[in-house]
N, CA and C atoms as a LAMMPS dump frame, in Angstrom:
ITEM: TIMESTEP
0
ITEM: NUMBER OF ATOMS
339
ITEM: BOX BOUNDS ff ff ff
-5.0000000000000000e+02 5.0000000000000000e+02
-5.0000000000000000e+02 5.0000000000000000e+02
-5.0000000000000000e+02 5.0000000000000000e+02
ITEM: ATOMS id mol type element x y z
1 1 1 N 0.845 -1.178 0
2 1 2 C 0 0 0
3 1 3 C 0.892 1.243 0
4 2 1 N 0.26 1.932 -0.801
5 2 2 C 1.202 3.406 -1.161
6 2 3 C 0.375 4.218 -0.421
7 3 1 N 1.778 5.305 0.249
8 3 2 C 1.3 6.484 1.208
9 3 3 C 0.704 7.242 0.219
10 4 1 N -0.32 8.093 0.619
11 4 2 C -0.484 9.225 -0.231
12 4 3 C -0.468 10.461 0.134
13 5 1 N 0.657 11.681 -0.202
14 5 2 C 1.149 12.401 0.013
15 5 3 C 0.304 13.71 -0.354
16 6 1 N -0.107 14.655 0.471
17 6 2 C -1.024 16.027 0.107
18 6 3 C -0.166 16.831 -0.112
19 7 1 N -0.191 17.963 -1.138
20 7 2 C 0.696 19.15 -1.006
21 7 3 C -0.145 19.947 -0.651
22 8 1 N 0.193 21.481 0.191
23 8 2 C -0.409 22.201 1.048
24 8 3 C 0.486 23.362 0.366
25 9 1 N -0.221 24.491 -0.384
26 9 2 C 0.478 25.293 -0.799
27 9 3 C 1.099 26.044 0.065
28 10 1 N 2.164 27.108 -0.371
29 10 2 C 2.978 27.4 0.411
30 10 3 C 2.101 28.852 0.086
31 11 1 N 1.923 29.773 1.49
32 11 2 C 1.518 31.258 1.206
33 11 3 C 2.544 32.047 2.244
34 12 1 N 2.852 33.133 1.333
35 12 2 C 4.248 33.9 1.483
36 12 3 C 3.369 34.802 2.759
37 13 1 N 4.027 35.745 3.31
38 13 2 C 3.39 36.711 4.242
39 13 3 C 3.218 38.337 3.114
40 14 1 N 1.987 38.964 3.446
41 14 2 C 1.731 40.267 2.734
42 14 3 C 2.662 41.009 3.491
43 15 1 N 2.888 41.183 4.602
44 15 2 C 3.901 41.9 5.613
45 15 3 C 4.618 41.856 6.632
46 16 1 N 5.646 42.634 6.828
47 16 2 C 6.744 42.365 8.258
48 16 3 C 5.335 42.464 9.057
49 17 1 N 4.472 42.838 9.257
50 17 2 C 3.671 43.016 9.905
51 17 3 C 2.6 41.471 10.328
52 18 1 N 2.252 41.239 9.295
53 18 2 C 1.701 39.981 9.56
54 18 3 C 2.432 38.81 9.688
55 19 1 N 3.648 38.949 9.36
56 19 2 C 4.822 37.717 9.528
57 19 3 C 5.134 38.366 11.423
58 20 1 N 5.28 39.156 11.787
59 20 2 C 5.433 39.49 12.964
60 20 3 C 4.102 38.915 14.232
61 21 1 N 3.133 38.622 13.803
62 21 2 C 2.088 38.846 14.016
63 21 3 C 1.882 36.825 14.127
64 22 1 N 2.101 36.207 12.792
65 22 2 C 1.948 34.954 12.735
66 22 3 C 3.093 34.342 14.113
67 23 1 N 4.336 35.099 13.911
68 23 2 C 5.308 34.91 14.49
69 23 3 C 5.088 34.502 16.285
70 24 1 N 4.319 35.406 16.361
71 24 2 C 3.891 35.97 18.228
72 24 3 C 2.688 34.711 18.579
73 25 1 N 1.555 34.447 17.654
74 25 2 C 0.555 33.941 17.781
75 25 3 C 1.556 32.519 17.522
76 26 1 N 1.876 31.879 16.908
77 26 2 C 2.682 30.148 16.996
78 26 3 C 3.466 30.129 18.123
79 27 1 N 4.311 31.257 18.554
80 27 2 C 5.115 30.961 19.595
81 27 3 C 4.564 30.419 20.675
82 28 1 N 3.24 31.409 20.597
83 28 2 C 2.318 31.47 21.874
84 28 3 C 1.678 30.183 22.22
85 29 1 N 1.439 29.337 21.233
86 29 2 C 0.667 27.928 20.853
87 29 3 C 1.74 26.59 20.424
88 30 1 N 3.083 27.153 20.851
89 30 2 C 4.157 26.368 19.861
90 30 3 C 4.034 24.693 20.405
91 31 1 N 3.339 24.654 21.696
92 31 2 C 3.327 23.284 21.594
93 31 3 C 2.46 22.445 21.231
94 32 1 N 1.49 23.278 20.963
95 32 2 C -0.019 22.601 19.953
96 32 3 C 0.409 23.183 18.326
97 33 1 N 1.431 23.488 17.892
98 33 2 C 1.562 24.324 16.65
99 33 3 C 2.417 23.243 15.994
100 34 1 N 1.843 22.809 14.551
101 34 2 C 2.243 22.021 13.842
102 34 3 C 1.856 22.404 12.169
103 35 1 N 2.958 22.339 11.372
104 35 2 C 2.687 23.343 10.407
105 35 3 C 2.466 21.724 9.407
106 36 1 N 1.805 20.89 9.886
107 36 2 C 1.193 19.732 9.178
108 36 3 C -0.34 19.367 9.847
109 37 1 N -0.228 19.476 10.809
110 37 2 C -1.612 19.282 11.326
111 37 3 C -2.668 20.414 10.771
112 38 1 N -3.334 19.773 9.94
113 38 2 C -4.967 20.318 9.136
114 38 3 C -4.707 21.925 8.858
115 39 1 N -3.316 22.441 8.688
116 39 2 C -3.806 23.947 8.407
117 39 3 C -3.602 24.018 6.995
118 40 1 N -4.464 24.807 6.241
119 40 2 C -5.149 24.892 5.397
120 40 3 C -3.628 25.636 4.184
121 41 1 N -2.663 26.211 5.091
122 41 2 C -1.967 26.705 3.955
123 41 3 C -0.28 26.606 4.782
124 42 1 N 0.947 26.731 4.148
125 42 2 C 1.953 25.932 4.954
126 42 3 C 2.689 27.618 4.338
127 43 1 N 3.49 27.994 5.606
128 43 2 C 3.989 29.423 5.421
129 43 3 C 5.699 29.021 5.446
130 44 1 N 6.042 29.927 4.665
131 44 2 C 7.598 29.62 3.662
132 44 3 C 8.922 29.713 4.849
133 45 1 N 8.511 29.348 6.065
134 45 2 C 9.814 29.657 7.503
135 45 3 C 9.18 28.908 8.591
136 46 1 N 9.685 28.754 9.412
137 46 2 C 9.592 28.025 10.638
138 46 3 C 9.606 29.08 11.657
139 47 1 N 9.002 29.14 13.005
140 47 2 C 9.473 30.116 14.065
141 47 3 C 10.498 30.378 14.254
142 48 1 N 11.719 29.393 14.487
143 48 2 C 13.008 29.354 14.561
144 48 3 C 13.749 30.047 13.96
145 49 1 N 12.886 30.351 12.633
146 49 2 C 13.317 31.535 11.37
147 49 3 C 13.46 32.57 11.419
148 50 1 N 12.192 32.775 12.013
149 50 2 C 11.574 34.274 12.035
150 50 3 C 12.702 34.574 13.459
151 51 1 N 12.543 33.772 14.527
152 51 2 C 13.082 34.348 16.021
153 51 3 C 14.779 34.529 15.504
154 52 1 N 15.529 33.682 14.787
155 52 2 C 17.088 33.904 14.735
156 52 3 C 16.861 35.399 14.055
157 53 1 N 16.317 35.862 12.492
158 53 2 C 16.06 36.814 11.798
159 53 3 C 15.741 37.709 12.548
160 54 1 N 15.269 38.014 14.068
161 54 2 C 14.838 39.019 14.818
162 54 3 C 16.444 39.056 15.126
163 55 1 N 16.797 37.871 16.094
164 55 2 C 18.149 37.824 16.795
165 55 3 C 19.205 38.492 16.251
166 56 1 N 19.147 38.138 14.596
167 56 2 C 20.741 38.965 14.058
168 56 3 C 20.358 40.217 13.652
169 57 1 N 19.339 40.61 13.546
170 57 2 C 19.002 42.439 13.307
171 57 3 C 19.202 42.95 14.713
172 58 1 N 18.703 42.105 15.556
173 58 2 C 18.992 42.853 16.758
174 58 3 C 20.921 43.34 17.239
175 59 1 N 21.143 42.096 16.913
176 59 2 C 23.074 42.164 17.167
177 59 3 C 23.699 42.98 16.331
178 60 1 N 23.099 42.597 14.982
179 60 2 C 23.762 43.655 13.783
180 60 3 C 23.477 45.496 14.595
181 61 1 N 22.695 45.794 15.671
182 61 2 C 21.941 47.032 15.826
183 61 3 C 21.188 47.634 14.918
184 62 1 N 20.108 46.432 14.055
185 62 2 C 19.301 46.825 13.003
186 62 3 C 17.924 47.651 13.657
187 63 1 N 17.881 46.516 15.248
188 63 2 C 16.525 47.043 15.754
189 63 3 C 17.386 47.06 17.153
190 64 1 N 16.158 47.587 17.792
191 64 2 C 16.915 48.748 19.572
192 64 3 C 16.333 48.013 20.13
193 65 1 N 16.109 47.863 21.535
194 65 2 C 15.298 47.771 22.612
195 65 3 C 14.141 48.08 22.795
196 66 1 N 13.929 49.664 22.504
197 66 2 C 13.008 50.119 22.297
198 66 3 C 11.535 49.508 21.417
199 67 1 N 12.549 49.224 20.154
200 67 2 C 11.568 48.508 18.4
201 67 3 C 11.091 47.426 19.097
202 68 1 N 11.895 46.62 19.851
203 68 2 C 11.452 45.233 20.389
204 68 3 C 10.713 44.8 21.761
205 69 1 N 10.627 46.409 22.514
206 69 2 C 9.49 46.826 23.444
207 69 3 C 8.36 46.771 23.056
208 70 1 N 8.076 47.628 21.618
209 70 2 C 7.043 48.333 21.064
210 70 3 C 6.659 46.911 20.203
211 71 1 N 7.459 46.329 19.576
212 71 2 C 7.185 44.952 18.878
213 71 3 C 6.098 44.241 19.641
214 72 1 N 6.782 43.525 20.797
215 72 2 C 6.251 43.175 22.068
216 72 3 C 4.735 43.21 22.615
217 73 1 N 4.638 44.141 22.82
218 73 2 C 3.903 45.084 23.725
219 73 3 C 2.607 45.318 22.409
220 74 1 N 2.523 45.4 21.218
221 74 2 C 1.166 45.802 20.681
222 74 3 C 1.569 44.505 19.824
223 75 1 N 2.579 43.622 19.703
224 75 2 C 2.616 42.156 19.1
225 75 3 C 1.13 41.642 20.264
226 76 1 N 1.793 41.711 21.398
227 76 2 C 0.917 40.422 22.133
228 76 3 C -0.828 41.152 22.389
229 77 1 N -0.983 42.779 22.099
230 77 2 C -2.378 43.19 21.475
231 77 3 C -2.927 43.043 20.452
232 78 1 N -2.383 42.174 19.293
233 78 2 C -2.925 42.106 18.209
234 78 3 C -3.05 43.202 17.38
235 79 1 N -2.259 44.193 17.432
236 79 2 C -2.261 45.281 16.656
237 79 3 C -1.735 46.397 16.569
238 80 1 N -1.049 46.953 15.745
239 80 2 C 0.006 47.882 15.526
240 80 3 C -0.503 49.325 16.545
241 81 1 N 0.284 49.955 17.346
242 81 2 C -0.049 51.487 17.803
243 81 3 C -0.545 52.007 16.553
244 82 1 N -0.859 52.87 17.183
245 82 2 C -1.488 54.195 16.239
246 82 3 C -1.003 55.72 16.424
247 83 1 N -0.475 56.091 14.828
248 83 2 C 0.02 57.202 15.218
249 83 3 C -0.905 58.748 15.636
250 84 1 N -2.312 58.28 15.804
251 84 2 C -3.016 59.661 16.275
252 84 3 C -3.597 59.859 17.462
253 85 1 N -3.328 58.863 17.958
254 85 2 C -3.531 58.438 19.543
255 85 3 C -2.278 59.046 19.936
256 86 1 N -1.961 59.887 20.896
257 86 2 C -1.339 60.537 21.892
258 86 3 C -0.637 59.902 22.259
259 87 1 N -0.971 58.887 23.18
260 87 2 C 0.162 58.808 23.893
261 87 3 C 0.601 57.021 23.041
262 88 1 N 0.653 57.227 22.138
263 88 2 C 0.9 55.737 21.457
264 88 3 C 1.646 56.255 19.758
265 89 1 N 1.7 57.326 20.153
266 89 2 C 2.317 58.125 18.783
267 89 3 C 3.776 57.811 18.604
268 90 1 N 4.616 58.111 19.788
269 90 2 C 6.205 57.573 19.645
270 90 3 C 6.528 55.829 19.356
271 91 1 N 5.323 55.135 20.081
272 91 2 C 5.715 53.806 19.681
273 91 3 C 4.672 53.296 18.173
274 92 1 N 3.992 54.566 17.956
275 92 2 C 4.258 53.911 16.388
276 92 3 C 5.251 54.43 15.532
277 93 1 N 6.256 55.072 15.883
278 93 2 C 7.179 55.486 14.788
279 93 3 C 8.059 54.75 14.795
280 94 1 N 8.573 54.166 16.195
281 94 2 C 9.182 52.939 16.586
282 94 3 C 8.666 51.97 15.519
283 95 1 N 7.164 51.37 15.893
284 95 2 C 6.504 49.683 14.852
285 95 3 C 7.343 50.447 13.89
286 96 1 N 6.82 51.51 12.825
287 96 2 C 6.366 51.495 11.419
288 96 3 C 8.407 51.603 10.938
289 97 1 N 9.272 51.746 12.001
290 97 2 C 10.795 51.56 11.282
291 97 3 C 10.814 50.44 11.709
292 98 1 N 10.684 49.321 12.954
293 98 2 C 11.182 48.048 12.99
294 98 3 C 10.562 47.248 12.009
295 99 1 N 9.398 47.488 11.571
296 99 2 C 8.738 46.684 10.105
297 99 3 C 9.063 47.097 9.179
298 100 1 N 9.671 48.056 8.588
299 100 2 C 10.544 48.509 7.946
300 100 3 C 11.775 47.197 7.469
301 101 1 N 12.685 47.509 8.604
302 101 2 C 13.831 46.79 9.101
303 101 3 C 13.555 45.148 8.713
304 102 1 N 12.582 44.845 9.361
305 102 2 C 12.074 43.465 9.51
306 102 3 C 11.65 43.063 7.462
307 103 1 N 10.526 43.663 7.1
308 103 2 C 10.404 43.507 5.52
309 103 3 C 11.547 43.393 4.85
310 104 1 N 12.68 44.362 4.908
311 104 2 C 13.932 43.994 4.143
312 104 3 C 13.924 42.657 4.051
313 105 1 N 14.595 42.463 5.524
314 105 2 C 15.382 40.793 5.865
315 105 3 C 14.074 39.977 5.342
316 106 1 N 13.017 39.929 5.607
317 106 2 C 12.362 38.879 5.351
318 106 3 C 11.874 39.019 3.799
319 107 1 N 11.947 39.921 2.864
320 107 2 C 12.08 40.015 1.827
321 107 3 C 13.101 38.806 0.999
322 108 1 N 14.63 39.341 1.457
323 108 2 C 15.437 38.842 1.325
324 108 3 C 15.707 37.536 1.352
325 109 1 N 14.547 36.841 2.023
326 109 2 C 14.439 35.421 2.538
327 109 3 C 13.582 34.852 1.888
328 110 1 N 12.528 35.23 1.363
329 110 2 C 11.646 34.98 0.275
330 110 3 C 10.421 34.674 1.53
331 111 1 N 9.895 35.089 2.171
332 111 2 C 9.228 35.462 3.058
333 111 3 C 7.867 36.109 3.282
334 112 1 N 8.2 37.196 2.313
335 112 2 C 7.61 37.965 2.028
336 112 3 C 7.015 38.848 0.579
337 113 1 N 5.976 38.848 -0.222
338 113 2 C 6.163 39.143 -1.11
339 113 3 C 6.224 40.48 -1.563
C-alpha cells in the first residue's frame, strides 16, 4: 500500500507586519503548533526563522530595545499602535521603522512578497 502524500500550498506573508504577528501567535501555541496538522496553507519559515532573523538584526543594531518593546507590547495586542492616539504616537514610529527593518530581511528570505 502506497502512502499518499497532500501538497499544502505554500503562502508567502503580505507583511513584516503579519509575519510578525503569525510569528507571536505560533510561539504562543508552539506546543499545539504544527505546520502539518490540518492547516489549510503551509507558510515559507519556521518560528526558529523568524526568532534567529529578529536575533541577528537585533546584534547587527538593526533594531533597539526600544523597536522590540514596542514589537512586544502591541505584538501580544494584536495590533500595531497608532500614530493619532497621543500617547501611542512615539511607539508607532518605533513599529512602522522596525517593520521597515524586519520587511527587508524577510524580503530577502523569500518570506515575504
Amino acid at each position: 500500500m502506497t502512502a499518499t502524500l497532500t501538497m499544502v500550498a505554500t503562502e508567502k506573508f503580505q507583511s513584516a507586519e503579519q509575519l510578525w504577528f503569525w510569528f507571536l501567535y505560533s510561539k504562543s501555541v508552539r506546543n499545539n503548533f504544527s505546520r502539518t496538522k490540518h492547516t489549510p496553507t503551509k507558510r515559507p519559515c519556521e518560528i526558529l526563522d523568524v526568532e534567529t532573523m529578529i536575533t541577528k538584526l537585533y546584534l547587527a543594531g538593526k533594531l533597539t530595545d526600544e523597536q522590540l518593546a514596542v514589537m512586544k507590547k502591541f505584538g501580544d495586542k494584536r495590533r500595531a499602535p497608532h500614530q493619532h492616539i497621543w500617547n501611542e504616537n512615539r511607539a508607532a514610529a518605533q513599529w512602522r521603522n522596525a517593520m521597515e527593518i524586519i520587511a527587508v530581511a524577510a524580503k530577502k528570505s523569500g518570506w515575504i512578497d
